[in-house]
N, C-alpha and C positions, 0 to 999 in steps of 0.2 A: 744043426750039424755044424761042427767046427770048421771055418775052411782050412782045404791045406796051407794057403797059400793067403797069405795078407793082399789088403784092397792094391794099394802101389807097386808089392810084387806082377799082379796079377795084368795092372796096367802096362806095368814095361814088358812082361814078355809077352804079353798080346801086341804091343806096339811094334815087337820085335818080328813077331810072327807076322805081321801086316808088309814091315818092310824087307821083308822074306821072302812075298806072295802068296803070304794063305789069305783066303779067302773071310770077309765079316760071317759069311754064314758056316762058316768051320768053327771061328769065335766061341761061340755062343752054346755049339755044346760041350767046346772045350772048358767052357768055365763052367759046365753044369758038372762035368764029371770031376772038375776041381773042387767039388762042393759047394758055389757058391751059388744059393738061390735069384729067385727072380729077379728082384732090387737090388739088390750090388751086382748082378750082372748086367742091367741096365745103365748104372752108375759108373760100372768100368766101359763100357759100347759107348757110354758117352764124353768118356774122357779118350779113348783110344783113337776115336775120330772125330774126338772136337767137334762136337755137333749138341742141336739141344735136345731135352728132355722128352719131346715128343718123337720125334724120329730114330732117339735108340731107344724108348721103347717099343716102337711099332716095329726096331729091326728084331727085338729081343722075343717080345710076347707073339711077335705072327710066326718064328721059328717054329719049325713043329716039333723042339728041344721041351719048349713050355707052352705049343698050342694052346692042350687041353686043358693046362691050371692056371692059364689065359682069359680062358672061353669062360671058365667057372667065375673065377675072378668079377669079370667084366660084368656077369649075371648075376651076382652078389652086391656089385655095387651100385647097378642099376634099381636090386629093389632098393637097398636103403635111402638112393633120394627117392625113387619113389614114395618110400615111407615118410623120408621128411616131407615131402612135397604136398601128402596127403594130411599131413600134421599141422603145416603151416595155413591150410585153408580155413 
């Protein structure tokens, strides 16, 4: 999906909306319905609030915006070390 809206656009008017008073978890399905999937919406959470890697995306993927392809994700990447793990023995 094309997004509407370029990565920098996207960052400044969520920064904008931040020093507004909306809310990080209004965030995050505003950038879903902007089109931008999981990892650039991570990548913009993480620059909107200057914070790291880990903590926008535990704000981004525990949203119940992207729960579920979250959940799947998480379960997908679990087999594959699995897989390598069982590869490497």
């Amino acid at each position: 999906m094309k997004y509407m809206m370029e990565h920098k656009e996207a960052v400044v008017l969520c920064q904008k909306k931040v020093t507004d008073g909306e809310t990080v978890e209004n965030l995050v399905p505003f950038l879903k319905q902007q089109g931008f999937q999981i990892i650039p919406s991570i990548k913009v959470i993480r620059e909107v609030l200057n914070t790291d890697l880990g903590k926008a995306k535990r704000i981004v993927a525990g949203h119940n915006a992207w729960k579920n392809i979250a959940t799947q994700m998480d379960a997908v990447h679990k087999e594959i070390i699995d897989d390598l793990n069982k590869s490497w023995k």
